[in-house]
N, C-alpha and C positions, 0 to 999 in steps of 0.2 A: 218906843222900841229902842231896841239899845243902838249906840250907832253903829257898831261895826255891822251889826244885821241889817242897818239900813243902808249900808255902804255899800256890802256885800249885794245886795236887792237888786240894786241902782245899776252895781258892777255887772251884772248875771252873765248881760249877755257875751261883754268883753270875756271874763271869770271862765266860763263855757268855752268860749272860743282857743283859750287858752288851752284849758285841759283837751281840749280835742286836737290839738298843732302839737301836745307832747304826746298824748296817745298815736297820734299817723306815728310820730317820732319814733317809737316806740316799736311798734308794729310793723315799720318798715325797716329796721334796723335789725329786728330778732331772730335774724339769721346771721348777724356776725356777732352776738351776743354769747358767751358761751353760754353751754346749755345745762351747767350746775355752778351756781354762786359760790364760789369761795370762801370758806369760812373768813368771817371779821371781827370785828370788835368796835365797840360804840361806847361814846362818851355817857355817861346817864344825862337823860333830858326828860325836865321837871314841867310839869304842868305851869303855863304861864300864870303870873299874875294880871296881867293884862292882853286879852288877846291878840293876835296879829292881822288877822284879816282872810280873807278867802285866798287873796293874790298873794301874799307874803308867807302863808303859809306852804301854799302849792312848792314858794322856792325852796321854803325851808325844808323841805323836803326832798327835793330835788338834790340838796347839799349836801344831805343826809344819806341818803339812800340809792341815790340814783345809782353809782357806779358799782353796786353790789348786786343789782339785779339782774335773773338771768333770763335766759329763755327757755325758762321751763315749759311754752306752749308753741315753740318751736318746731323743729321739723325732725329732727333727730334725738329727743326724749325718749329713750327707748327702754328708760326702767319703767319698774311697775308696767300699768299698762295705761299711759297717760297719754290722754285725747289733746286736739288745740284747741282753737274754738272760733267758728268761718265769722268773718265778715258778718254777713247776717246775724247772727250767735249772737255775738258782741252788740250789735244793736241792739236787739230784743234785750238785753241787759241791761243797757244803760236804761232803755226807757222801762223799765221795770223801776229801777232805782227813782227815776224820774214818777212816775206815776206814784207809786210807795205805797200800794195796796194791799190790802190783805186779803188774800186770794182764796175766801173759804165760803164768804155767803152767796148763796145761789143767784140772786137778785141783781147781780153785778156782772159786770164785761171779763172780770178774772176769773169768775166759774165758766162761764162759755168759753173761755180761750182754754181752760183747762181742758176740758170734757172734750174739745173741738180736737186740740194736740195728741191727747191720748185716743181720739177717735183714726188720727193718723198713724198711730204710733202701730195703734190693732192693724191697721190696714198693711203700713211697711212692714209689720214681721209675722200678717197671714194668720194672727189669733182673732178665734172666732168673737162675734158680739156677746158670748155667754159671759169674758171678764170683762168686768168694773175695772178701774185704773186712777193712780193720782201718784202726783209728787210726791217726793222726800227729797231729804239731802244728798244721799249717796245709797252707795249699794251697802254700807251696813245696817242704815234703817229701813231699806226697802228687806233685807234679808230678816232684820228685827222687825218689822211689822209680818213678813211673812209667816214666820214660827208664833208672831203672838197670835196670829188667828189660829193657826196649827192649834196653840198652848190651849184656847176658847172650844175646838173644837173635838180635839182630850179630855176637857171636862165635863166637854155633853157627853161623849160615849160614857162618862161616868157618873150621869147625873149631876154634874157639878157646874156652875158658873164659876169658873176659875177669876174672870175679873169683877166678880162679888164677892166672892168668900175668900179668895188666893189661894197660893198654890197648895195645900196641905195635904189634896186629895192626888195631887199627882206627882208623891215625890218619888214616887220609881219609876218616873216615866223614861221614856227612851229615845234617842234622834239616831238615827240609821243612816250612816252615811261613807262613802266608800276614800273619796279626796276631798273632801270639804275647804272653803276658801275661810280664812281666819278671822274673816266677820260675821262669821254664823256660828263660831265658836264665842266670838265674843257676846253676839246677841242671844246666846244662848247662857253666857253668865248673867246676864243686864235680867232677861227674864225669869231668872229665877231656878231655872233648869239645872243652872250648873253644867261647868263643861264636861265635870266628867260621867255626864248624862249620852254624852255622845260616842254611839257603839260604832268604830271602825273596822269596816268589812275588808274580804282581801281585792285588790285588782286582780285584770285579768294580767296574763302573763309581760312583763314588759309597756305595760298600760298605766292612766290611773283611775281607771273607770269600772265600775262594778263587774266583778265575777258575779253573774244572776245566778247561775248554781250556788252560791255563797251566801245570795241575798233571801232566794228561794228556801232555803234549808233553814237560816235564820227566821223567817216569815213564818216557817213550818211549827218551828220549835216554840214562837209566843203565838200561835192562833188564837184567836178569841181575843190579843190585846191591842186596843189602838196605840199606834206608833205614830210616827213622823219620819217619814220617808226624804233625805235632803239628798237631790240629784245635782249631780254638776250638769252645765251643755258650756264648756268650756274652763277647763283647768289651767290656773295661773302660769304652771310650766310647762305643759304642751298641747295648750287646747283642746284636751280630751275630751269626749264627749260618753256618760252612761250613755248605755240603751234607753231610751225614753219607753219607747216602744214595749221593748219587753218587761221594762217594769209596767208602766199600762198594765199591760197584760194580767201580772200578778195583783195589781189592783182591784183588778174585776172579782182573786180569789178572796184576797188579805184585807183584814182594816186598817188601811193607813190612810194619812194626807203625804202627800206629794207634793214638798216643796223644791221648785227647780231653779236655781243659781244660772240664773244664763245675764249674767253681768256684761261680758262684751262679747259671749257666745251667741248669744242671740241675734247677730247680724249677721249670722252666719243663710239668714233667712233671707236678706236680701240677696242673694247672689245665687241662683238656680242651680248650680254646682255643689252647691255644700247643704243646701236646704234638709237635704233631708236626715242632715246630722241632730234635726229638732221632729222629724216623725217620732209623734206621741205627748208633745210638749204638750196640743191641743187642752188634751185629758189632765193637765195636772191642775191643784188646786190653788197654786198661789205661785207667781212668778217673781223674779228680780233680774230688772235691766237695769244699767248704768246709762243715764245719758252721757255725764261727761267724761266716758271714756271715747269709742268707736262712733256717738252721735257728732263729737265733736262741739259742743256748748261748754261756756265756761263753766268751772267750781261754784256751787255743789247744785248739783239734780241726775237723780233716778228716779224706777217709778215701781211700783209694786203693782200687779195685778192678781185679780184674785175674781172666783168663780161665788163667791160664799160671800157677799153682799152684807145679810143681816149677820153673821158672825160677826163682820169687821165693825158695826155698828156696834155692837155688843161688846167687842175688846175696846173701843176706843173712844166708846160714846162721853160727852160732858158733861154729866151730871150735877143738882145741886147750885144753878146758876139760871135762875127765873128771867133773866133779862136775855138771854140765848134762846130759850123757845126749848120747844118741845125735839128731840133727839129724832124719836120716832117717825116726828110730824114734818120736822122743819130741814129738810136735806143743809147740810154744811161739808166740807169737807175736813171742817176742823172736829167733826163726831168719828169720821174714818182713819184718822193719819192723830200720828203720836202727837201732832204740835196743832197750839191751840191757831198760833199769828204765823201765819205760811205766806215767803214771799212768793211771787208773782215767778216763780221758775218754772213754768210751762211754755212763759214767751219767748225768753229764746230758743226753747227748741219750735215754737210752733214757727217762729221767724227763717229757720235752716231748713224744717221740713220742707215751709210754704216755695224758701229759694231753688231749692236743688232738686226735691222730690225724690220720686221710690227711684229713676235713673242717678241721679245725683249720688244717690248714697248706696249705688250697687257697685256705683265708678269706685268712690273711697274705698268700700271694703277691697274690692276686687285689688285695686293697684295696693291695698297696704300685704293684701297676700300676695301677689308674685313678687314683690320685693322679699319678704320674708323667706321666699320659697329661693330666690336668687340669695341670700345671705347664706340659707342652709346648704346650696349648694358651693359656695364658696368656702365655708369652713367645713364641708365632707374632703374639699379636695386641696387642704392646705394640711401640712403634717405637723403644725403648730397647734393646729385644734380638732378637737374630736366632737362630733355631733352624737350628742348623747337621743333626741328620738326625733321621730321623721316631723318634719313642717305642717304641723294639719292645716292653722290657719294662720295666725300672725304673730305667734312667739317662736322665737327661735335659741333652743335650749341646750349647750355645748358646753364642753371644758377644755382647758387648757391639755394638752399632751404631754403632760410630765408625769414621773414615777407618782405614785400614789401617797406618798407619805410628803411630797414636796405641794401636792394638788393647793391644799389650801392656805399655802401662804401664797405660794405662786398666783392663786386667783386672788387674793386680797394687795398685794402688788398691781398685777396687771391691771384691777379695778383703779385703786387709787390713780395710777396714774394716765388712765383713759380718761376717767372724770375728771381729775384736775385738769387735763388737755382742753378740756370744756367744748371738744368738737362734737359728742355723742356721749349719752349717758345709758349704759347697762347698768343690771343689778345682780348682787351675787345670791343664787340659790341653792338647795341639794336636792336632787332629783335623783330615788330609787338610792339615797346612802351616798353618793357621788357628787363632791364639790363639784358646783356648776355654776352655769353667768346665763342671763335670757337677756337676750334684748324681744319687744313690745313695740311692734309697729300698729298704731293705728290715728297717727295725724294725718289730716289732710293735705296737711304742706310736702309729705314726702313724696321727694323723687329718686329716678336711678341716681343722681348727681348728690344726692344725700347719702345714699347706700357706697357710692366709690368714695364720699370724703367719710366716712364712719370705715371703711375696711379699710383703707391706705392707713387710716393710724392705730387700727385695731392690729395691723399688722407689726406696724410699728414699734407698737408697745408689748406686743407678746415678744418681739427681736431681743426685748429687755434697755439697759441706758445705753447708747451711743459713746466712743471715745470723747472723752473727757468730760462725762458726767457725771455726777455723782450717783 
C-alpha cells in the first residue's frame, strides 16, 4: 500500500477527530459568518507531485479557503428558497459518506432506509400508499423524471414507447402550465420537448395560479389530445397555490397527466392551517418535493412520487447489461430514477424525520410562516417599501418605494449592498412586470432575533450610504 494511505489508515481516528473539532467549529460559528461569501480570487493550485496526507491537507485548505466561506446554511439565507440542515441531517450525511453505498439493489440496508424514509415522507405530507417514491438530487430531476414519465405516458396514448423509439411521435406535444418554476422548463429542454413546447395559460387576477376558466377552455379546444398538465402548489414569488381540486376535477373530463411542483409547497401539509392548499394533490400522477429546501437536509435530495409504477420502469429501466438482472424481475431503484450509482440520500432525511417527527417539522414550518408573515407586516407598514402580494406561506415578495423608472437600479443597489453587509441575503425578482426582492424563509435556525437583525439593516440600507460614505 502506498504510504501515505497507510499513514492516513493508521491516522483515521486522530484525522476524524480532527475534521469533526473544525466541523463543531464551523457550525457553531455560522451565525457570525456572513451569510454570502465575498467575491475572491485564488492563486492557481496544481495537482501535487507528491501527496500531502489526510492531516496536511485538511490545513491546506483550511489556508485556502477557510476565510471565504459563508454561511450559506445559516439562519438568515433568505434568497432562493434555501433550507439548513439540523444536527441530525448532518449526521445521516456523514455516515452516508462513511458507509459509500450504492443505494439501489434491493437486497441491502440502503433499499430499506430508502423505502422506510419515503414511507415517512407519504405519512408527513398525508399522500396515499397508491405513490411509489425515491430519490434524486434536487427538484429539477425530481420535476425531470416527473415529465419523463408524463413524456412515456404521451406515447402510450399514442401507441408509442417514447423510451424505445424517442421522441418523433410526439413532437407537437404540449405542457400546460399557468407559473411554472424554471426547472421544468429546463427538464422540459433536457427531454426533448423543447421549452417552447410549453403553453402558458393566464392567472387569475392579481395571482399566479391558474384561471380554470382559461384552463378549462384550453382543455376544450384539444379534446381528444393527451397533454401534461404542470400545477404549481407553491410559487417561487408568493407561494401561490393552483386549484388542485378543480383541476382534479377537469381530469375526470380531459386527457391529461398531472404533474404537480410542490417543491417546498408541500409542507404546507404539515401544518393544519394551510393543508388544504394541497386538496386534490391526492389525484395527481407524479409529484416533486424538495428535501433540501423546508425538509432541512443537506445538498442535494428531493424525491419524486408517482402513482404509475411500471411507466417509471419503462422510462428508466437499464437495459442491455446481463450482470444487472432482469428490469422486470429484479426491483432496483436504479431501473426507476435517471442515475444508475445513487448515494445513500434518504439517510439524512430518514435521520431528521426519525429526530423531530410529524410535531417537529409542523414547529419549522409553522414558526418559518409567522416570521415571514411578521416581515410582511413590517414592510406593509414602512414607506420605504411596498409589499407587492399578501404572505401565503414563507416568501415574502416587495419593492422598494421609488418612482418606477429608478425601481431597478434602486433594487440592484439596495441588494448589492444588503448582501455585501453579509447579515441577510435576499434575491432580486419581477413579479407581475414590477422590479422586486423576496426574501425565503424556511431554515430551522430562524428566529424573531434573526428577523430584527435582517430589518434593522434592511432598513438601513434602503436609508441609502450614511455621511461620509461613499
Amino acid at each position: 500500500m502506498n504510504q501515505l494511505l497507510n499513514q492516513d489508515l493508521q491516522q483515521l481516528d486522530n484525522f476524524l477527530q480532527e475534521i469533526k473539532d473544525y466541523s463543531v467549529l464551523f457550525l457553531s460559528s455560522i451565525e457570525t459568518l456572513p451569510v454570502k461569501a465575498a467575491t475572491a480570487s485564488f492563486e492557481p493550485f496544481d495537482l501535487p507531485r507528491k501527496g500531502m496526507g489526510a492531516m496536511h491537507t485538511l490545513s491546506q485548505f483550511r489556508k485556502r479557503y477557510e476565510e471565504h466561506l459563508a454561511g450559506n446554511s445559516g439562519a438568515r439565507n433568505w434568497g432562493f428558497v434555501t433550507g439548513g440542515a439540523t444536527i441530525p441531517a448532518i449526521a445521516g450525511d456523514w455516515l452516508t459518506s462513511v458507509f459509500d453505498m450504492n443505494a439501489s439493489d434491493r437486497d441491502i440496508p440502503p433499499f430499506k432506509i430508502e423505502t422506510e424514509t419515503i414511507s415517512m415522507l407519504r405519512q408527513l405530507f398525508g399522500l396515499p400508499d397508491a405513490f411509489s417514491g425515491n430519490f434524486v438530487t434536487g427538484a429539477t430531476m425530481a420535476n425531470f423524471s416527473g415529465l419523463a414519465i408524463a413524456r412515456q405516458w404521451l406515447g402510450k396514448q399514442l401507441g408509442v414507447d417514447v423510451a424505445q423509439e424517442g421522441m418523433a411521435a410526439l413532437a407537437n406535444a404540449k405542457i400546460v402550465s399557468c407559473t411554472p418554476h424554471s426547472s421544468s422548463v429546463k427538464s422540459m429542454a433536457m427531454l426533448g420537448f423543447g421549452r417552447n413546447a410549453l403553453v402558458k395559460l393566464p392567472a387569475l387576477p392579481g395571482r399566479e395560479a391558474f384561471d380554470i376558466d382559461a384552463l378549462k377552455e384550453y382543455l376544450q379546444a384539444h379534446k381528444g389530445e393527451p397533454l401534461i398538465v404542470l400545477a404549481s402548489a407553491g410559487t417561487v414569488n408568493t407561494v401561490d397555490f393552483d386549484d388542485l381540486q378543480a383541476i382534479v376535477a377537469l381530469k375526470k373530463e380531459y386527457n391529461f397527466w398531472l404533474h404537480v411542483d410542490a417543491a417546498f409547497g408541500a409542507f404546507a401539509a404539515c401544518v393544519p392551517e394551510y393543508k388544504h392548499l394541497l386538496d386534490g394533490w391526492e389525484w395527481a400522477d407524479s409529484i416533486t418535493i424538495d428535501a433540501h429546501k423546508w425538509l432541512n437536509v443537506p445538498y442535494d435530495a428531493a424525491m419524486v412520487f408517482t402513482r404509475h409504477l411500471q411507466l417509471q420502469l419503462d422510462t428508466f429501466k437499464n437495459v442491455g447489461a446481463a450482470y444487472l438482472g432482469d428490469p422486470e424481475k429484479d426491483f432496483k431503484y436504479s431501473n426507476y430514477t435517471p442515475e444508475n450509482s445513487r448515494r445513500l440520500r434518504a439517510l439524512p432525511a430518514w435521520f431528521t424525520l426519525v429526530a423531530y417527527g410529524a410535531e417537529g417539522y409542523t414547529a419549522i414550518v409553522n414558526n418559518n410562516i409567522q416570521l415571514a408573515r411578521q416581515l410582511g407586516t413590517l414592510i406593509s407598514e414602512n414607506d420605504a417599501f411596498r409589499l407587492l402580494a399578501p404572505v401565503r406561506l414563507c416568501v415574502v415578495c416587495f419593492t422598494l418605494n421609488v418612482a418606477d423608472e429608478e425601481k431597478q437600479t434602486a433594487i440592484d443597489a439596495f441588494l448589492k449592498a444588503l448582501n455585501d453587509s453579509g447579515k441577510v441575503m435576499l434575491t432580486p425578482t419581477v413579479y407581475q412586470g414590477v422590479p422586486a426582492i423576496r426574501a425565503a424563509l424556511v431554515n430551522w435556525r430562524t428566529t424573531e432575533k434573526d428577523l430584527t437583525i435582517a430589518w434593522e439593516d434592511m432598513l438601513q440600507q434602503a436609508a441609502g450610504p450614511t455621511v461620509g460614505e461613499d
